[in-house]
C-alpha positions in Angstrom: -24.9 136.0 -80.3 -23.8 138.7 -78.2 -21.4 141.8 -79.1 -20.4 141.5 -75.7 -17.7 139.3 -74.6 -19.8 138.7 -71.4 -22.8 139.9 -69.5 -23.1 140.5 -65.6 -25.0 138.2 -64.2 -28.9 139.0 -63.9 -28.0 141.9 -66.7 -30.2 141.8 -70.3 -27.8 142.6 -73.1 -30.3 146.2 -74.0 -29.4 146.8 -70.3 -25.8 146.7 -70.6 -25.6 148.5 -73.2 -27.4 151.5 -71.6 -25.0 151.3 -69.2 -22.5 151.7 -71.4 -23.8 154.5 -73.4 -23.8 156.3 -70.2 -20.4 155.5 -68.8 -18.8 156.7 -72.2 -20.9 159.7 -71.9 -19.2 160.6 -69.0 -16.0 159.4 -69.5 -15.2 158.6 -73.4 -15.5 155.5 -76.2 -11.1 155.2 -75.2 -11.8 154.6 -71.2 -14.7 152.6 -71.6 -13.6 149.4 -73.7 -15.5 146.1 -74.3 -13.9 144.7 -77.3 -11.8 141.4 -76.9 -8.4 143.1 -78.0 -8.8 145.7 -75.0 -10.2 143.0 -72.4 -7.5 140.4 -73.4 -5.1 141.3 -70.3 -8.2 141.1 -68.3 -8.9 137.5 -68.8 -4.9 135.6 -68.4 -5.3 134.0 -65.0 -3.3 131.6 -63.1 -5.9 129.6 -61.1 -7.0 126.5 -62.1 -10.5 127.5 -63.5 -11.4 128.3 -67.2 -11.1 131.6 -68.0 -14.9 131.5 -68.8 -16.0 132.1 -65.6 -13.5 135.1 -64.9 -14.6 136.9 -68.0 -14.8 140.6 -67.4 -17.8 142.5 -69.8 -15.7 145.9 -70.2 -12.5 148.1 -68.2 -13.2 151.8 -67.0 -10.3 154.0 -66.8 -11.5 156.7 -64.3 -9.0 159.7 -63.3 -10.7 161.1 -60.5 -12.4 160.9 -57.3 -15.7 162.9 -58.7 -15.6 160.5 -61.9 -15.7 157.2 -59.3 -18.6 159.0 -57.5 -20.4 159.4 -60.8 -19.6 155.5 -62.0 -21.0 153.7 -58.7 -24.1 156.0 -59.9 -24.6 154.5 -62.8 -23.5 151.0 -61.5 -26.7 151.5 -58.8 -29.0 152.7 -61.9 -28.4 149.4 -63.8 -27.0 146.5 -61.3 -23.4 146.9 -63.0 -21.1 145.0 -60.9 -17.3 146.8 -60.9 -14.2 144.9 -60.1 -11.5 147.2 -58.7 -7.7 146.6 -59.7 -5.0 149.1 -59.0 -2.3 147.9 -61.2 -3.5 144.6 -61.3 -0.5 142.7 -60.5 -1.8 140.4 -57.7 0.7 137.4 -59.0 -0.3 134.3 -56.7 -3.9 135.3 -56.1 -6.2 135.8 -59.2 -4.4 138.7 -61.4 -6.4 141.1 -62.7 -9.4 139.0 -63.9 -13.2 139.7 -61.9 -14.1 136.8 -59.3 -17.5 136.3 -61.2 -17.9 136.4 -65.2 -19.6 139.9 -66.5 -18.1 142.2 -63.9 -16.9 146.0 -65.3 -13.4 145.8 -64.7 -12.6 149.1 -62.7 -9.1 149.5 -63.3 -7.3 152.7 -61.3 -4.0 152.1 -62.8 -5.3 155.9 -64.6 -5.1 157.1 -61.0 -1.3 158.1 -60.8 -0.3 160.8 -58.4 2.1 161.2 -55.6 0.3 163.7 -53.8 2.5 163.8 -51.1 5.8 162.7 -49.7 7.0 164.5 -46.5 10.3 163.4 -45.6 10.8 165.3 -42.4 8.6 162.6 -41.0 8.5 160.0 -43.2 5.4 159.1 -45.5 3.7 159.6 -48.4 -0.1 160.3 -50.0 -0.7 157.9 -53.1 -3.6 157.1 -55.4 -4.4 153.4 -56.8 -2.3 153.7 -59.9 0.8 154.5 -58.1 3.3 151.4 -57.8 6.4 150.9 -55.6 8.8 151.5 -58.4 7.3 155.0 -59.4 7.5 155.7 -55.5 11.5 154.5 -55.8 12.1 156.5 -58.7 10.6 160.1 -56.9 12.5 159.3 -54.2 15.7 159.1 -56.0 15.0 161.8 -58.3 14.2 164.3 -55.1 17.5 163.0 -53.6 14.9 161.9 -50.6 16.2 159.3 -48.1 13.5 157.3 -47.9 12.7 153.7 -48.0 8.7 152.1 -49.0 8.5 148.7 -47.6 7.9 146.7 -51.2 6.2 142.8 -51.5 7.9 139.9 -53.8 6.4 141.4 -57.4 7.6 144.8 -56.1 8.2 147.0 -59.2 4.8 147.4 -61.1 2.7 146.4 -57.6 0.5 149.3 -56.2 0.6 150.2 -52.4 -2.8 150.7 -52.3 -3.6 147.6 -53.7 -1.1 145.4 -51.9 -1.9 147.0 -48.6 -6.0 146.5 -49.2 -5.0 143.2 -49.9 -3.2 142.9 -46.5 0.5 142.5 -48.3 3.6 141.7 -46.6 6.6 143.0 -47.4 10.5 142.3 -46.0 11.8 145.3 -44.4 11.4 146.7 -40.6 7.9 148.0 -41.7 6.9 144.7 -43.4 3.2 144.8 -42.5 1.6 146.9 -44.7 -1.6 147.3 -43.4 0.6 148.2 -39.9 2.4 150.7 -41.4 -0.6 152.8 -43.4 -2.3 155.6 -42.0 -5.4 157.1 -43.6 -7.8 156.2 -46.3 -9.9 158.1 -48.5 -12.6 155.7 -49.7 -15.4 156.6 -52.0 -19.1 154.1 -50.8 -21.3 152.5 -53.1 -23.8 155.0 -52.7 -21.3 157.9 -54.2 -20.4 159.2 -50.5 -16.4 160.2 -50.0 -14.9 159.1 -46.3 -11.6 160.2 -45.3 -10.3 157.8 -42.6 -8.8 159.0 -38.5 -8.0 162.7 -38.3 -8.9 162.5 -42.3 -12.5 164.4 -42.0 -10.9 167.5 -40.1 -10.9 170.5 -42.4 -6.9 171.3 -43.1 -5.8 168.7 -41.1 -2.5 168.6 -40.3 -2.0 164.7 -38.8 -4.2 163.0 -41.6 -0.7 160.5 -42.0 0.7 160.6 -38.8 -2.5 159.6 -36.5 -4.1 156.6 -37.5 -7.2 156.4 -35.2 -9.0 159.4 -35.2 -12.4 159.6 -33.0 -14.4 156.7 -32.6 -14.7 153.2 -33.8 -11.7 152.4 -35.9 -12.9 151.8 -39.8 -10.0 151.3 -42.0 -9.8 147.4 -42.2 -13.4 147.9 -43.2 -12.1 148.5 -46.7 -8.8 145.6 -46.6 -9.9 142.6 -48.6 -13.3 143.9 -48.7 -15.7 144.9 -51.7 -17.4 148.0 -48.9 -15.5 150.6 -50.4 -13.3 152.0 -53.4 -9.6 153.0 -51.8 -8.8 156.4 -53.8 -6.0 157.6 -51.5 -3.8 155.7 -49.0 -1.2 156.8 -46.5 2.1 154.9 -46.3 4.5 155.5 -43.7 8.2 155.2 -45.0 11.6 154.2 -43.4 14.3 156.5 -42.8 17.0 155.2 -44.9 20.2 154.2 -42.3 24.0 156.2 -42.4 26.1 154.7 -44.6 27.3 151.5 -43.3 23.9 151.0 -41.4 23.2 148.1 -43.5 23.8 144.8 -43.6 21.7 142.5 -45.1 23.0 138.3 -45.0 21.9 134.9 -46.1 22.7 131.7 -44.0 22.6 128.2 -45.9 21.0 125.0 -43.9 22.0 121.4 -45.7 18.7 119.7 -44.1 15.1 119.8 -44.7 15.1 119.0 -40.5 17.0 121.8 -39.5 13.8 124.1 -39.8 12.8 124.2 -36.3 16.2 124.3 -34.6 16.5 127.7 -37.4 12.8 129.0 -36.2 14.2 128.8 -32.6 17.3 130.5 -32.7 15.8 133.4 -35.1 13.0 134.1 -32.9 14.4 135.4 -29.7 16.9 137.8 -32.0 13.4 139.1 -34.3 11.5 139.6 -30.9 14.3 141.4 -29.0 14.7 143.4 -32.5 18.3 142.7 -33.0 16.8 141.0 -36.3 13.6 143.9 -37.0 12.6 143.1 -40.5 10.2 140.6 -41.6 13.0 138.3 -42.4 12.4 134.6 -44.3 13.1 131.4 -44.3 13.1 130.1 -48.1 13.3 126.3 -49.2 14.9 124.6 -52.0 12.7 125.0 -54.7 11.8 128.4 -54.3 15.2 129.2 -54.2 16.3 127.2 -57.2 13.9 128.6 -59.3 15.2 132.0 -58.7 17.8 130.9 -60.7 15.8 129.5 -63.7 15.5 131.6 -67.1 14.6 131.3 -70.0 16.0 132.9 -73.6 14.3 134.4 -76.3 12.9 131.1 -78.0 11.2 130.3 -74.5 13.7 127.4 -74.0 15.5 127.2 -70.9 16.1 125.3 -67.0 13.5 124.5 -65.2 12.7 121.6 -63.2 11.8 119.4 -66.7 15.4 119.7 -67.3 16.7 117.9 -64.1 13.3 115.6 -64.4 10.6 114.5 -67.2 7.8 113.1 -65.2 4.7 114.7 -64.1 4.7 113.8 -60.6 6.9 115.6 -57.6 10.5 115.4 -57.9 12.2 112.2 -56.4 14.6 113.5 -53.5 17.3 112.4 -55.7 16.5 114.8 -58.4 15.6 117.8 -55.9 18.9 117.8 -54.6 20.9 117.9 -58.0 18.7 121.1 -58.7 20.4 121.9 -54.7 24.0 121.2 -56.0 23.6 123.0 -59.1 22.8 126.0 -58.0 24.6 125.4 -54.8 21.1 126.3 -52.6 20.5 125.1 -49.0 17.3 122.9 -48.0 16.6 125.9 -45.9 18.0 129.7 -47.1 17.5 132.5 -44.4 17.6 135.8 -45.7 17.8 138.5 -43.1 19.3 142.5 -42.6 20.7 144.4 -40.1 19.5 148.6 -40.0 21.1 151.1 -37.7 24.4 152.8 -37.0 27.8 150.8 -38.2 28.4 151.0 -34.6 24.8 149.3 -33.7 25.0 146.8 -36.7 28.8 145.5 -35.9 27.4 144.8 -32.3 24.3 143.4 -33.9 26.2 141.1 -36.0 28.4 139.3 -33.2 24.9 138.4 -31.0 23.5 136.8 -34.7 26.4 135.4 -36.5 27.2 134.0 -32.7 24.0 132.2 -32.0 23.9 130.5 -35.2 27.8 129.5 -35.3 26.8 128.5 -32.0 23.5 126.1 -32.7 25.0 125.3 -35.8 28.4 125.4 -36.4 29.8 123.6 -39.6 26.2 123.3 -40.9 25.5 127.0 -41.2 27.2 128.9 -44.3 27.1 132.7 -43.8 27.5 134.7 -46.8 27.2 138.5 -46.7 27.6 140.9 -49.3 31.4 140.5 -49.5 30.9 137.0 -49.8 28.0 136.7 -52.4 29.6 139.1 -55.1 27.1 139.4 -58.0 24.7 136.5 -57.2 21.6 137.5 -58.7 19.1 136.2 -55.9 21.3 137.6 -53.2 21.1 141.1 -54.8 17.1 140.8 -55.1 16.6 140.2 -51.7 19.3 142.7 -50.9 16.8 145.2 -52.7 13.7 143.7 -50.9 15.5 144.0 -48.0 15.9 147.6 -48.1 12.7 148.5 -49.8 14.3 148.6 -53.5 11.6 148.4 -56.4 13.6 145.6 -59.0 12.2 145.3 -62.5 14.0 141.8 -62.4 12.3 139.1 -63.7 12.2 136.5 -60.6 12.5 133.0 -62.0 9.5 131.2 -59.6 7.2 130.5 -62.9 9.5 128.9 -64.9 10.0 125.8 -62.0 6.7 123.8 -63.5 6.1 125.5 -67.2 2.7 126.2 -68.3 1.3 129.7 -66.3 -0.4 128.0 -63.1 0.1 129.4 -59.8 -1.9 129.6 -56.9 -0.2 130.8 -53.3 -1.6 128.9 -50.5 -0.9 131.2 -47.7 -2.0 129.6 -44.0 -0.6 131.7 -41.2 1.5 129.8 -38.2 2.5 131.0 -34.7 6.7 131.4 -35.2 6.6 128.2 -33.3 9.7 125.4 -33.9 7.2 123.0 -33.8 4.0 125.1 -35.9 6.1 125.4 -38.6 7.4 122.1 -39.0 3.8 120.5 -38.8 2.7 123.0 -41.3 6.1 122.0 -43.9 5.4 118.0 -43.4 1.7 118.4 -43.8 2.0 120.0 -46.9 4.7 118.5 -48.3 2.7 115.4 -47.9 -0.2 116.7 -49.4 1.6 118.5 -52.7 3.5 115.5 -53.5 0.4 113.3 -53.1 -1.1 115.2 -56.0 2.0 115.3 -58.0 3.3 118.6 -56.9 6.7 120.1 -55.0 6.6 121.8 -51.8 8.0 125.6 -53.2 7.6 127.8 -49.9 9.1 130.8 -48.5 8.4 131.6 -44.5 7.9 135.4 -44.1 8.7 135.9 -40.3 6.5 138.8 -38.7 6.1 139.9 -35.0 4.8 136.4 -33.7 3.7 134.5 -36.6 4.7 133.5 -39.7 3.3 134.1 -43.7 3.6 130.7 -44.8 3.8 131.4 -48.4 3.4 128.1 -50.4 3.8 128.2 -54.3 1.4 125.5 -56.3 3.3 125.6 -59.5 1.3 123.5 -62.2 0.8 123.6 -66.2 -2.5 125.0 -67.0 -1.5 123.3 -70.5 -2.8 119.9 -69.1 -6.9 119.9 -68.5 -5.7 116.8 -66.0 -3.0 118.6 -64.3 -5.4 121.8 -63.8 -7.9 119.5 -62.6 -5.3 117.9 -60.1 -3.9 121.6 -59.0 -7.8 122.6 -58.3 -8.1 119.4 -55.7 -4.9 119.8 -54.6 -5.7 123.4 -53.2 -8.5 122.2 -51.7 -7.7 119.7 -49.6 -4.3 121.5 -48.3 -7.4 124.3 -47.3 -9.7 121.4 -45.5 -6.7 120.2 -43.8 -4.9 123.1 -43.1 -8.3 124.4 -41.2 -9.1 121.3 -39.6 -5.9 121.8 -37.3 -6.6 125.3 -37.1 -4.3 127.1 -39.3 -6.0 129.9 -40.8 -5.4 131.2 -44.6 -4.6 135.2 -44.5 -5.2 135.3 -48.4 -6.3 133.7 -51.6 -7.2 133.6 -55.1 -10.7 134.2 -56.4 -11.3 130.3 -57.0 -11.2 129.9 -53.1 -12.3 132.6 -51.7 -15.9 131.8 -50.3 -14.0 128.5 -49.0 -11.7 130.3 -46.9 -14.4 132.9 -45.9 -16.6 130.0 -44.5 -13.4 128.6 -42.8 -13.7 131.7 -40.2 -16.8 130.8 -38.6 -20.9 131.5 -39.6 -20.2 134.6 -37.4 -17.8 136.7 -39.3 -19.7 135.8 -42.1 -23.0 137.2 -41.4 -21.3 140.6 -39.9 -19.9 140.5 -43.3 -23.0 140.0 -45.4 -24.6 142.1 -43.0 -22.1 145.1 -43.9 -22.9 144.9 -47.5 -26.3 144.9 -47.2 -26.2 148.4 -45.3 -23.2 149.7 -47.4 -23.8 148.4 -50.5 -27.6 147.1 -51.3 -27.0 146.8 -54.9 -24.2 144.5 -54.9 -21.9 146.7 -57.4 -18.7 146.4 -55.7 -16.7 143.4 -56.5 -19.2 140.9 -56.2 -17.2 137.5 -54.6 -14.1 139.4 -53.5 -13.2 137.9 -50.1 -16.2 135.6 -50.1 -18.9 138.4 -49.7 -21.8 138.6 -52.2 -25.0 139.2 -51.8 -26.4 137.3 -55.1 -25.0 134.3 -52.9 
């Protein structure tokens, strides 16, 4: 029997164990763990897959840039593959847990500085470990005036890692990958890059000019395994005067309404009178903002309103609408500027929809919405606020599973309705509800879907697993392409983009990394394939 919880794969158990020897050489026996107690957090998932295969062999804690470069060393020396987390907290798509069994988890969350925050122009320096609620908290504590753009999990999420992962967020500045500028990225082969005007001695314009010279490399390292991020720029907002924000929620009765709301919201987004990455929620994922649950675990979730195992009737789904007075559709969108510039703003978007709409719209603003809960959390999203609050999604089904089926769709009326119906169809075929949120960008739309399932039941896991699957064979047969996914999927959705992009990917990793020790699997590249 081994004394290793797991082994990399191709790895002899005298080999690992070299390799360890040497990483606690350099680093310490209390940053280089392998015993089950420490490796616990590193093996919770919420995919439908037994935790065997996602079995990490040890964590490294690294606090430096020179201590990275000496760890990919001694991954080369003995084939060690490293899984790279920042804080880990990648809800919806895989956690913390390595894509193959054996990999070193490589967790940066040791990696904590603010570096930098200029607020004359607006952006920060961060490492890995930093997450959107430490940036919140240096902002207020240096009286700055400063917004970060922040995704759903925001508190304990990293920038780094969210924006690798090509994260959206619900501000003005919602794409994240948009809105950084500058890497510093340590290769496989120990080698440090620093990204655009990054390589200049002293350079002055490392965060505010993000090309550089030459071909453009940063989305090398998003969703990739060619590169360990170790600094990131993040431009920030200029928070508005007071009265320069006005954030609002509008309340549709009907599931059908969606395209006649994607039509009237578009022309206001694309003419900026709407400029954040606004959304469209549904029921469900509304609702279950609303569930909690008290200190014995007992509480309201969907089991309350319904017993069986199979999608709620339409019956039961809109008791769970009346009782916590949601619409079928729930648009949450803000208003930035002067009070001057937001009062005008106001009268061209409360008119349109009065105007579609009339009775069918309910318009609540902050007046209006008091101390609602979900109201205030979006109100924080909305403005870039890190919340600690505990955001009720998990508790709809029970159990821990969640995978978020993410396809992209052109802000189309028509798009987005095929995309709702299809998978609609397909959830409730397999005995699932149709939770979704649409995040509306410049011309497309993050459609964020929710598969909430109890990874208590082998046979509900086992449904959850197929019902991924086919939403991503169907989803790619009419052309919708998934921006992100967990590790269970991702060499599915990697060959849904063409042989092409593949082999430019493999081919990549072959010149950057020979050895295969960076996150082996992640975004369907790996060479042992």
């Amino acid at each position: 029997m081994s004394r290793f919880v797991a082994l990399p794969k191709g790895v002899s158990e005298e080999t690992f164990a070299r390799a360890i020897n040497e990483y606690r050489a350099l680093l310490g026996e209390g940053r280089v763990r392998t015993d089950p107690a420490s490796l616990q957090s590193y093996m919770k998932i919420m995919i439908p897959e037994s935790e065997e295969l996602h079995k990490p062999s040890a964590v490294i804690y690294p606090k430096s840039v020179q201590e990275i470069q000496k760890i990919v060393g001694i991954a080369n020396k003995y084939k060690t593959p490293l899984w790279t987390v920042s804080t880990g907290k990648n809800m919806g798509y895989g956690t913390a847990a390595p894509a193959t069994r054996g990999q070193i988890v490589l967790d940066l969350k040791t990696m904590n500085r603010i570096v930098h925050v200029d607020e004359e122009l607006g952006y920060c320096l961060v490492e890995p470990g930093v997450t959107y609620y430490d940036l919140q908290q240096h902002f207020k504590k240096n009286r700055m005036n400063l917004w970060v753009d922040v995704p759903a999990p925001s508190a304990m999420a990293s920038p780094v890692g969210n924006t690798a992962d090509r994260g959206v967020g619900y501000t003005p500045y919602g794409e994240h990958f948009l809105f950084s500028c500058g890497m510093e990225v340590v290769l496989a082969n120990g080698d440090v890059i620093r990204t655009g005007t990054g390589g200049l001695a002293n350079s002055s314009s490392w965060q505010t000019n993000k090309w550089g010279n030459g071909p453009y490399v940063d989305g090398l390292f998003t969703q990739s395994n060619l590169g360990i991020i170790t600094k990131l720029g993040v431009w920030l907002m200029k928070g508005p005067p007071p009265g320069g924000y006005y954030p609002f929620l509008m309340k549709f009765p009907k599931v059908e309404m969606l395209p006649d709301i994607i039509k009237t919201l578009m022309p206001l987004r694309m003419s900026q009178i709407i400029p954040n990455a606004c959304i469209v929620v549904n029921a469900g994922w509304e609702a279950a903002g609303y569930f909690t649950y008290d200190k014995n675990g007992k509480g309201t979730n969907r089991e309350t309103f319904y017993k069986g195992r199979g999608s709620l009737p339409p019956k039961v789904f809109q008791q769970i609408m009346d009782k916590y007075d949601v619409g079928a559709w729930n648009f949450y969108a803000a208003l930035y500027g002067s009070p001057e510039q937001v009062a005008l703003n106001w009268k061209y978007v409360s008119g349109a929809f009065k105007q579609k709409f009339g009775k069918d719209v309910r318009i609540i603003t902050e007046r209006e919405a008091k101390d609602d809960p979900i109201f205030e959390y979006r109100r924080q999203l909305m403005m870039g606020g890190s919340t600690l609050q505990e955001f009720g999604l998990y508790n709809w089904r029970g159990g821990g599973g969640s995978m978020w089926f993410a396809p992209v769709a052109a802000a189309r009326p028509s798009e987005c309705e095929q995309q709702m119906k299809v998978a609609t169809d397909i959830l409730n075929k397999y005995g699932f509800d149709y939770v979704s949120e649409f995040i509306v960008g410049w011309r497309d739309m993050h459609h964020i879907i929710d598969l909430l399932y109890d990874r208590t039941q082998p046979e509900e896991m086992k449904r959850a697993y197929q019902c991924f699957d086919e939403l991503l064979t169907v989803f790619t047969k009419n052309g919708y392409g998934t921006y992100r996914t967990n590790t269970a999927f991702m060499d599915k959705v990697s060959r849904s983009y063409g042989q092409g992009m593949r082999d430019i990917h493999h081919k990549l990793k072959r010149a950057l990394d020979p050895n295969n020790i960076l996150a082996p699997g992640k975004s369907g590249i790996n060479l042992q394939a």
